[in-house]
N, C-alpha and C positions, 0 to 999 in steps of 0.2 A: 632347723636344729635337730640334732640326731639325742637324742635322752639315751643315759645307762638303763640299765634294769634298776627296779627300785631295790631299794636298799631291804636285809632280811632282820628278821625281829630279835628282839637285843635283850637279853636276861638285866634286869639291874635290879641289884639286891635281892629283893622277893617276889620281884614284875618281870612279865615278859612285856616288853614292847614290841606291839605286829604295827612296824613304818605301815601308813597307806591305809589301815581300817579305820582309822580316827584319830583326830587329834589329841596330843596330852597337852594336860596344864602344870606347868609348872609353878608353886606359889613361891612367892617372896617375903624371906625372914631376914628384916634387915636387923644388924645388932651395931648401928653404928648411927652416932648422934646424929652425922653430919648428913643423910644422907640425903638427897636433892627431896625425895618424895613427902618429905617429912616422917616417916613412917620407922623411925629409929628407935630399937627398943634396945634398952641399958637392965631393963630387971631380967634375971631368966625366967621368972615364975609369968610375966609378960608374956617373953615368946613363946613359952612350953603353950600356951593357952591360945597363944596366934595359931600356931602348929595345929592343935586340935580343933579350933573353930576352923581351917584352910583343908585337913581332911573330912570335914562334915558337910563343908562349899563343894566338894566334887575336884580338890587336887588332887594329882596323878605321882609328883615328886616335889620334895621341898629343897628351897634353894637359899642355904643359910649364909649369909656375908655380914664381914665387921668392919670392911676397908672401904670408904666413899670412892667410887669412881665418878663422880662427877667431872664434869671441866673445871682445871685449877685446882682440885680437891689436892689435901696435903696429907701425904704417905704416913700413916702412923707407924709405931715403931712394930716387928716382927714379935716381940713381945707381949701389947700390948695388944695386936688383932690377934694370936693364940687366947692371952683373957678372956675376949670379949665370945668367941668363938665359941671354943672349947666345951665349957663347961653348955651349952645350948644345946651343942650336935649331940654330946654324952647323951643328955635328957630326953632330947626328940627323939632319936634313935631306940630307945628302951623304951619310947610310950607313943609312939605309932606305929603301922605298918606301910610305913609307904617308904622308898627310899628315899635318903638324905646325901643331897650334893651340896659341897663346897665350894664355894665364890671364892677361888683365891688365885694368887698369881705367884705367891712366893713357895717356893718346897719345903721351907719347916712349918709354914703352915698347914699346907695339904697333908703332910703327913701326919700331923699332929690331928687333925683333921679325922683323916681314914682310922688310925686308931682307934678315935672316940667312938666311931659307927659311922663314918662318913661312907658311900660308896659309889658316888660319882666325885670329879674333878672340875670344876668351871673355870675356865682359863682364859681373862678375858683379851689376852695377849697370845693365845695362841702356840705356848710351847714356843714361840719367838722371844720372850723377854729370857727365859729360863729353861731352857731345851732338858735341865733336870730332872723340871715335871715330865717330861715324857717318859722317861728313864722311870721314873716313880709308876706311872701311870702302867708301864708293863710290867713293871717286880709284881706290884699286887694286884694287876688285873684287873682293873677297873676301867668303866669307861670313860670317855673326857667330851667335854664341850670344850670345841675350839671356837674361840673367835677370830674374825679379822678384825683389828684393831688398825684405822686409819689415820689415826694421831701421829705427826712427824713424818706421814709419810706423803713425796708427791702426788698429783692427782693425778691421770690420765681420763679413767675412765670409772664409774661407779660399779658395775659386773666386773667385768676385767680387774678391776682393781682388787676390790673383795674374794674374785677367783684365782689370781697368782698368789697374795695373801695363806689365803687357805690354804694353795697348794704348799707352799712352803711349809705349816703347819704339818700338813699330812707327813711329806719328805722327813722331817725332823722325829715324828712319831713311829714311820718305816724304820727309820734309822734305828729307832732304840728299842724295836723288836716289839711295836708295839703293833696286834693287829688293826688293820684299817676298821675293819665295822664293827670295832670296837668306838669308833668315832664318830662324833654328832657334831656342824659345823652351827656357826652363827654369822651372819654377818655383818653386825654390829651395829645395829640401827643408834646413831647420836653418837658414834664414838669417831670423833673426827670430820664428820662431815655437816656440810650446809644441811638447812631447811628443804630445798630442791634435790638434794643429791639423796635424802632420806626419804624424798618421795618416790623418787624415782630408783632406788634400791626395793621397796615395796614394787611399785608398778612392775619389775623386770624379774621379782625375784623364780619365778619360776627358770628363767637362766642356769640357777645351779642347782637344778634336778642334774643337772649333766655330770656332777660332781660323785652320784651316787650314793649319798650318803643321805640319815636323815637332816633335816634342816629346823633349826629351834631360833626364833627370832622372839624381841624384849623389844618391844615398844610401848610399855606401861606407863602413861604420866608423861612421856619424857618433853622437849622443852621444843621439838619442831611440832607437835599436836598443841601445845600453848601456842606455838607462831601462830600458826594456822587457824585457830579459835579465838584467840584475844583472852584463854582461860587461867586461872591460876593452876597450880597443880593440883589442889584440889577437888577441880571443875572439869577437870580432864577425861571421865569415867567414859563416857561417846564417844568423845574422838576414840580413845585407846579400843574400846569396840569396835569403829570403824578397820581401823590398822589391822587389828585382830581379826577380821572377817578375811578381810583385802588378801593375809599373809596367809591365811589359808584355802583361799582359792587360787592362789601362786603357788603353793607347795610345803608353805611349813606344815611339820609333822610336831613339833610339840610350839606350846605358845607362852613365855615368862611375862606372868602378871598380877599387881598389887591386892586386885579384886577379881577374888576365884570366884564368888559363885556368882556375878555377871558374865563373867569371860567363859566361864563353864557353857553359859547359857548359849552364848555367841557361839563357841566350837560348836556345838553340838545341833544348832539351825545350823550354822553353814556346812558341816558334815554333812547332816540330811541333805542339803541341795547340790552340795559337789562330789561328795562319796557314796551318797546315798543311804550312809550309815544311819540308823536309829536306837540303837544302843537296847 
């Protein structure tokens, strides 16, 4: 298999990202009851302190969500994830230095979003549910995490699948005059697929180095590391290490996860052994 050149380093907010010297972490600020991890916070004064305890662990970008994506999870109103949102990103945004991305999928939320101080986009639909967000995504210049989101859609193949996916993604984000390496793909580890098709998405993911772009994969907690362990989700902290090791001797370049300053620890051994980075 022939690889692109790797992908070049990507300004967000007040960070340069250099793809390829090390890995980033991204932490997770859930603000939404429901959300599978348990880890749903409703106070802001909460999250504002998640925030600061997640840049004291060694996060690189915070990733703030109010909408459950869970399997079967039920769409709150457009309303109702601006509340919950909003007033967090405002607050983080003005009392950290690290940048603040947005987990949404709908355009009045993202926008409302960047407003606040948002300045990335996490899109766990890929600019395919709502080609808007891309439109959005180039007015204000910001960059986006696309996912492939495999829910509803046929199988063929776990690579392949995840790689037309994305490519559509991209297509749609050209289209709205949005630069490419403005873009960070994902490819959707539990969103749509089996236990096997999630392992074997890790096993191969060095495949969409070919894609050229950097690669941000979430495997924190999720429910094929419970298959595979017999653990609740709260028992899940090793497996999600493993995963985390795994995705970065395949190629991801950033890693979304519940517990930073473990996962910090994992990037930063598995750097030293596969990048050779030592920070």
């Amino acid at each position: 298999m022939t690889l692109t050149t790797n992908p070049r380093a990507l300004r967000i907010g007040s960070r340069t990202f250099e793809w390829g010297s090390r890995t980033y972490v991204m932490g997770i600020i859930n603000v939404s009851p429901e959300s599978f991890a348990g880890d749903g916070l409703m106070r802001l004064d909460d999250a504002v302190r998640q925030s600061e305890r997640l840049v004291a662990e060694g996060a690189d970008i915070l990733d703030v969500g109010g909408q459950s994506t869970r399997p079967g999870f039920d769409e709150i109103s457009v309303e109702e994830e601006i509340r919950r949102v909003i007033p967090v990103v405002e607050r983080i945004a003005k009392r950290v230095d690290l940048p603040v991305s947005i987990d949404a999928y709908r355009r009045e939320v993202a926008e409302a979003a960047l407003d606040a101080g948002a300045c990335v986009l996490n899109d766990i639909w890929g600019f395919r549910r709502d080609p808007g967000l891309a439109v959005l995504a180039a007015r204000r210049g910001v960059p986006t995490v696309v996912m492939h989101n495999q829910r509803g859609r046929e199988f063929e193949d776990v690579i392949g699948d995840i790689r037309r996916g994305l490519n559509e993604s991209i297509k749609i984000a050209e289209r709205s005059g949005m630069p490419r390496d403005q873009l960070i793909v994902d490819p959707g580890f539990g969103f749509g697929w089996t236990v096997e098709q999630n392992l074997q998405m890790l096993r191969r993911l060095a495949e969409l180095r070919s894609l050229g772009l950097p690669i941000l994969v979430g495997t924190s907690r999720k429910s094929t590391i419970g298959a595979v362990l017999d653990k609740a989700v709260e028992e899940r902290m090793l497996g999600t290490a493993a995963t985390v090791a795994i995705s970065i001797a395949n190629g991801a370049d950033i890693v979304r996860v519940h517990d930073v300053a473990e996962m910090a620890q994992v990037a930063r051994m598995t750097d030293a052994i596969v990048r050779r980075w030592h920070g």
